[in-house]
Structures are given as structure tokens and as C-alpha cells.
LUMGULUM-972686 format. One record per residue (C-alpha): x, y, z; residue in one letter. Coordinates in steps of 0.05 Angstrom, whole numbers. Each point is the difference from the previous one (the first is absolute). Layout:
// LUMGULUM-972686
- X,Y,Z,a
...
//
This chain:
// LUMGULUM-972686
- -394,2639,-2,x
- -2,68,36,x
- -83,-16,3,x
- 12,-63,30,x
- 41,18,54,x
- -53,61,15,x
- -59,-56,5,x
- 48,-39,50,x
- 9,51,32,x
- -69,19,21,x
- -12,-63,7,x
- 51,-1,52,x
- -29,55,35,x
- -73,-30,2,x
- 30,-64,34,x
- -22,24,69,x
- -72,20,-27,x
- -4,-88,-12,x
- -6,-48,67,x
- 61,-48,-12,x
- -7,-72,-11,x
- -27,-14,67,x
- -68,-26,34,x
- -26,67,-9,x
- 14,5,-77,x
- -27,-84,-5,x
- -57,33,30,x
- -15,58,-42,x
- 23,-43,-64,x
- 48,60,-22,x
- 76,7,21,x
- 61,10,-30,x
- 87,-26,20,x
- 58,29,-19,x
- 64,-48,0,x
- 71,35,-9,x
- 46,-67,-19,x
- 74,11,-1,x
- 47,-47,-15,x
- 83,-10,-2,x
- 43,-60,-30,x
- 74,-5,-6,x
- 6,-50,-61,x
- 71,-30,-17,x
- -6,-34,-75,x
- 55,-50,-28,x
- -9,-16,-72,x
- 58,-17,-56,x
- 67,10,46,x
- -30,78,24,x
- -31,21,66,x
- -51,56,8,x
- -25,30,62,x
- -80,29,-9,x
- -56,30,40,x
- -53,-65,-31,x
- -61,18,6,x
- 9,63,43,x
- -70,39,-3,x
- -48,51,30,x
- -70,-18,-16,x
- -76,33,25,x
- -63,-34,-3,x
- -58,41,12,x
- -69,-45,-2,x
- -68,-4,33,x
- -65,3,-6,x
- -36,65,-20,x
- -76,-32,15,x
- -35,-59,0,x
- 11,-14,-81,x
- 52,42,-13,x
- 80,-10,13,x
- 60,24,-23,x
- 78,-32,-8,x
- 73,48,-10,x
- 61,-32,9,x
- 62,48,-13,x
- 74,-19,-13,x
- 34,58,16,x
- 75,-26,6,x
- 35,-61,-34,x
- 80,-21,-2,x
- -6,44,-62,x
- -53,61,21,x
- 2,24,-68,x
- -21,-52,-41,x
- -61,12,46,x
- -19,70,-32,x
- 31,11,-64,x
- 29,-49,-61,x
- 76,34,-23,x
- -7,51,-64,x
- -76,-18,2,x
- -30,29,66,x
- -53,-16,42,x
- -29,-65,-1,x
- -59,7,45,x
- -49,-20,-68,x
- 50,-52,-18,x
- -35,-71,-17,x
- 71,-25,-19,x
- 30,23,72,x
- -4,-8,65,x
- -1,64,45,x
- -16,38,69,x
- -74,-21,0,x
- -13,-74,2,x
- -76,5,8,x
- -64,47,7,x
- -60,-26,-13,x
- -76,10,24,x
- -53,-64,12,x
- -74,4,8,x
- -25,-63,28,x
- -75,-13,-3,x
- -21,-73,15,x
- 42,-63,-18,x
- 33,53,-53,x
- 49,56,-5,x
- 35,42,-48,x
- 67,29,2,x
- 24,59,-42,x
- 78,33,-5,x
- 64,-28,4,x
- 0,-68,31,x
- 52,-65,-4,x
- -24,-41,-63,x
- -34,-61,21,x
- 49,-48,-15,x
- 78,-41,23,x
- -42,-49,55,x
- 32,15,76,x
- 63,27,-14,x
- -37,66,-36,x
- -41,2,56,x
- 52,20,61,x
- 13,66,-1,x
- 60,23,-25,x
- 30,33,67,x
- -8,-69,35,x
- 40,-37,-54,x
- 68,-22,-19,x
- 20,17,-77,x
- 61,-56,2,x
- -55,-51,12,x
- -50,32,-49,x
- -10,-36,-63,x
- 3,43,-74,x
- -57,12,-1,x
- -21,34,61,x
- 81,46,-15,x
- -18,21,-69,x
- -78,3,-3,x
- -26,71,5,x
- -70,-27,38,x
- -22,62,26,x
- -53,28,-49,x
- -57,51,-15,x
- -73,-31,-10,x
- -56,-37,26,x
- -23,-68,28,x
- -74,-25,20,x
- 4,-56,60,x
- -48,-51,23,x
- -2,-40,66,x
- -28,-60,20,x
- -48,6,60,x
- 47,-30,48,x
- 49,52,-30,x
- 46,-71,-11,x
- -2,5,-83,x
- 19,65,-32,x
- -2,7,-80,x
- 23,66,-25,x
- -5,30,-75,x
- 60,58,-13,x
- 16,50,-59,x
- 72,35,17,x
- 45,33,-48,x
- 56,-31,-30,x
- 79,-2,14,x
- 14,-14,-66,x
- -18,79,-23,x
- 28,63,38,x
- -66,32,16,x
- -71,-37,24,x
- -34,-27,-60,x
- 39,35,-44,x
- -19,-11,-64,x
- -60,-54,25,x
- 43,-37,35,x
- -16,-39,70,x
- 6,-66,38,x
- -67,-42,17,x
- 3,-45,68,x
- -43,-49,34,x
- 11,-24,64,x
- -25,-59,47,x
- 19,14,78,x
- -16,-47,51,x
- 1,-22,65,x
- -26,-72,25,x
- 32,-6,63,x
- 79,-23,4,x
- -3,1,-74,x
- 1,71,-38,x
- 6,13,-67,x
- 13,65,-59,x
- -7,-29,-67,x
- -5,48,-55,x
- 4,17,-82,x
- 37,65,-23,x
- -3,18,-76,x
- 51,72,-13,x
- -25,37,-53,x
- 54,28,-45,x
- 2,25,-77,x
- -77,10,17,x
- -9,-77,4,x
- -38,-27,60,x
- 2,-86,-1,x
- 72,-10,-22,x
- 23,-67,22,x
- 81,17,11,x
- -33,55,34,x
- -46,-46,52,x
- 23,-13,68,x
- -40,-58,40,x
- 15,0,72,x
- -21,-57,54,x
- 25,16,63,x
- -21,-46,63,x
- 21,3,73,x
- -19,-59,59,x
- 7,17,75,x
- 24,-55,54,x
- 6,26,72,x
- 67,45,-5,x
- 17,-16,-66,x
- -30,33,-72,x
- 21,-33,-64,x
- -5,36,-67,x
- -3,-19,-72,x
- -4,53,-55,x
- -3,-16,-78,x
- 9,53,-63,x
- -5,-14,-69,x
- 49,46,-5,x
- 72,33,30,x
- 12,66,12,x
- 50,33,-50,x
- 35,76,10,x
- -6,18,-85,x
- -71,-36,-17,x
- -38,1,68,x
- -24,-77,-12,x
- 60,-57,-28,x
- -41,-64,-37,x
- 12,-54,54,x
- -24,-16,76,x
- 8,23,62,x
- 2,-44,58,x
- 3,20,81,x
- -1,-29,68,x
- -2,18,74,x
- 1,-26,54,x
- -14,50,65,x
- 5,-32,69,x
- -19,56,65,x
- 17,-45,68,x
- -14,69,37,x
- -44,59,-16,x
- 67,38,-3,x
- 51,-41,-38,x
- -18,-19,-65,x
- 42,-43,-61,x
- -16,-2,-70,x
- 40,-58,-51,x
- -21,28,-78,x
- 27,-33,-60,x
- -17,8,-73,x
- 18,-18,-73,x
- -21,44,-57,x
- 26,14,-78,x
- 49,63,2,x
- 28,39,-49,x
- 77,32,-23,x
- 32,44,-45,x
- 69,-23,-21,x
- 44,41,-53,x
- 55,-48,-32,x
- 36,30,-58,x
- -36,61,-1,x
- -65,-44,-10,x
- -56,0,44,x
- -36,-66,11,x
- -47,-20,54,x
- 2,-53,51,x
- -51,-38,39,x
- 4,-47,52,x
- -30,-22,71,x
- 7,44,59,x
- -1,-36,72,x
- -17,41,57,x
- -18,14,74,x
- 34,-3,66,x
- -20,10,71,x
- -28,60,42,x
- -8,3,75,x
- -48,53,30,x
- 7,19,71,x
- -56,49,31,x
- 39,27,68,x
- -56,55,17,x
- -71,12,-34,x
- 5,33,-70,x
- 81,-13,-5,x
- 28,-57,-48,x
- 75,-18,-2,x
- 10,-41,-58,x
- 60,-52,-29,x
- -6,-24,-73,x
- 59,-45,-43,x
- -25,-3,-73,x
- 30,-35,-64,x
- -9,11,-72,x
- 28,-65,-42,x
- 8,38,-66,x
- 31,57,20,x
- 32,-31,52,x
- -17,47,54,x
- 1,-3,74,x
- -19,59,44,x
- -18,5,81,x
- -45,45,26,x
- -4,37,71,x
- -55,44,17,x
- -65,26,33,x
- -62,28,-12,x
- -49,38,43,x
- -76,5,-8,x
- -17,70,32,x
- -80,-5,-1,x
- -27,74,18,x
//
């Protein structure tokens, strides 16, 4: 960790030596941006009689990007401060958790691409090629309480390596990735790893991610409980974008990936280049633990949620946001108040 922070660091210290993302640096095909993102919620959460009062998703995020040369580029994105900072650095009785497969912590992504014709490969720690749209925000834009399972309990952020090929007209993307796996402590511990392929495209007001994910785990690669198919689709109209994401799967807190389906729609509607609304509602499998009689036993059952956000941009780089989520089989509401600001040095 202490290395890390030294390479940052210089790295840091050389910004100056790069032209910023400007015409010069589009010019010289090198250049490099810093973004500092800091954001604050105040989160009220009603569930079974009880009342809670929580900082959401409260954060402090970097991302440090650009390209080095013509071929060459480079990707960090740092999560330096959560609702619960140190769950970001260390697991309880464990310690750090910086080489953790099975957890998420204070760097989300660093990775390196060479690019040399229609291809390009990518090597470090990257977001595993898979979960459609709703994977692919990034996670200081979002709003947990309309998150489904799977995007709350999967640890996506992994070390490895993807090749990449695009279409001429840079419309059709298809992308082959090897990651390590959540389901073991350390990358490919004991052979272990996940195996993605991905179809990204763009063909005017229609988009599309669609994507298979096998997790590796016990050392076995192809394991169809362990297979999560992912066909996510949006379609632009004038103000409006509507959204439809699929999983094979849900989301599950004890076993990463629950047997059943996972089901998601949105509805974003931007009358004004500063006001913005998004509608998102969703149905997946969920899981509970219930003890009766000193017995354990395990329930499943569908999960309905979503709600409504409203984004407001006063100034450049500022967003105020309001959010009102619900969570059918937990039966949780919560409200959300907050901002963000994208400081872009």
C-alpha cells in the first residue's frame, strides 16, 4: 500500500510535466486529467416500525486518466472515503484488503491499454465486463436504494486482463476478459478466475451491453449456477431515455449470485440540460435468514424495487440531487438529499 501511494504520488508531481486535456494535448496525442469527486447525502431509512438517519452514499473519489502516447493510456480511479471509511482499507481482525478478490476497497481501478489498430489490450484491475447499464455508471453518480443486488453485493472490481476489438465505424465493440474471482480471497487463488465476453454497441438511438460472465470457484471455470448472462438495451427519443436490463441471476449478500432473474427498468426524461428525472423499477429473487426455534431456515421470495431521483445542475460541475427508494421485501423506504461536485484539475 505504502508503494502505491509513493507511485501516486510522483505521479502527482509529474502532472504539470503533461499538457491537460486540451487542443494542445488532442494535438500532440498525449495528455493526462485529474478529477477530485466529492460527494454528501443525508439518507433517512424507514424499515419494520424503526427510523435511521445515514450519510448514503457519502464519498470522496479520484480519477486520474489520459493518454500517455499515441497507443498507450492509462485508467486510476481511487475511493478514498465511504459512509464507512474503513471498510475501505482494512476487513476487522483480518487487515488490509487492498489484494482482496472477495472485497471491495480504496482502489476501484488501475489499469493500462495499448491500442494498436481496431484492437487493444487492457491489463490491472478493471470492472468485470458484465451487469448490462446499471454496472456501467459509476458508482459516485449512483443511488444504492435504487440499485438492484447485484450491483450492492457484487465485488466487480478485479485484477486481470481483457483484449478489445472495434468495428471500423467504432459502432460494434466485442471484448474477451480474464479477471480474478470474488468467490476466493486472493486473485486466482488456487486457479481460480471469471471469463467474460462482451458485445457493446451503438446504432444510433438504440445502444446496447450484452454480455456472458462465468466465476471461477473450487478451481472450476464453466459452472452453470455460476453463469451470469446479461442483455442490457437502452433507446433514445428526444428528452427521454428508456432502459431495459436482464440477469440470469440476483444479487445475494452470502453467495454473490441467488439462482433466479433479475429484471430492471428506467425511464430518464432531461426537459433542460440542467434538470434531469430518472423513474427505475426492478424485480429480482432475494434472499433471508430467519431463526425460529433456535433453527435456521432460509427464505426466498421476490424483491420489488426503484423509486424516483431528480437531478438539478445549478452551476457547472455541481449536482444537487433528491431520490425516494422502496424495497418490497424488506419493506424499506429511505429519501435522499445531497450533492456532488466534479472538480476537474
Amino acid at each position: 500500500m505504502k508503494k502505491y501511494l509513493v507511485v501516486c504520488a510522483a505521479a502527482l508531481m509529474l502532472l504539470p510535466c503533461f499538457p491537460l486535456r486540451s487542443q494542445e494535448a488532442d494535438d500532440t496525442g498525449s495528455g493526462v486529467g485529474l478529477s477530485i469527486i466529492p460527494r454528501l447525502d443525508l439518507t433517512p431509512v424507514f424499515s419494520d416500525g424503526a427510523a435511521a438517519l445515514t450519510l448514503g452514499n457519502s464519498s470522496l473519489y479520484s480519477l486520474f486518466e489520459g493518454d500517455i502516447n499515441d497507443n498507450l493510456s492509462f485508467s486510476v480511479c481511487n475511493h478514498w472515503l465511504s459512509a464507512a471509511p474503513g471498510e475501505l482499507y482494512a476487513i476487522p481482525g483480518e487487515g488490509a484488503n487492498l489484494f482482496r478478490s472477495d472485497w471491495t476497497n480504496w482502489l476501484d481501478w488501475a489499469y493500462l491499454t495499448y491500442s494498436f489498430g481496431s484492437f487493444s489490450i487492457s491489463a490491472g484491475k478493471d470492472v468485470v465486463t458484465t451487469g448490462g447499464f446499471e454496472l456501467d455508471d459509476y458508482d459516485y453518480d449512483v443511488h444504492p436504494q435504487l440499485q438492484s443486488g447485484l450491483w450492492n453485493n457484487l465485488s466487480c472490481y478485479q485484477w486481470g486482463g481483457k483484449l478489445q476489438y472495434a468495428s471500423p465505424s467504432e459502432n460494434t465493440t466485442f471484448g474477451l476478459q480474464i479477471t480474478s474471482s470474488p468467490y476466493v480471497e486472493r486473485p486466482f487463488k488456487d486457479g481460480n478466475f471469471n471469463m467474460s465476453l462482451e458485445w457493446r454497441g451503438n446504432y444510433g438511438a438504440f445502444s446496447n451491453i450484452w454480455s456472458v460472465t462465468s466465476f471461477g470457484a473450487d478451481g472450476i471455470i464453466g459452472n452453470p449456477a455460476l453463469m451470469l448472462i446479461t442483455l442490457g438495451q437502452r433507446y433514445e427519443a428526444g428528452d427521454f431515455t428508456f432502459g431495459l436490463d436482464w440477469f440470469s441471476q440476483s444479487g445475494d449478500e452470502a453467495d454473490i449470485l441467488l439462482p433466479g432473474s433479475t429484471f430492471i427498468g428506467t425511464v430518464d426524461w432531461a426537459p433542460f440540460e440542467s434538470l434531469s428525472f430518472l423513474l427505475k423499477g426492478g424485480r429480482e429473487k432475494a434472499r433471508e435468514l430467519t431463526i425460529v426455534s433456535g433453527t435456521v431456515s432460509e427464505t426466498l421470495g421476490t424483491n420489488w424495487f426503484g423509486g424516483l431521483a431528480c437531478h438539478y445542475t445549478p452551476v457547472e460541475n455541481l449536482r444537487l440531487h433528491a431520490v425516494g427508494g422502496y424495497q418490497s421485501f424488506w419493506e424499506t423506504l429511505s429519501f435522499t438529499v445531497g450533492a456532488i461536485y466534479y472538480l476537474n484539475l
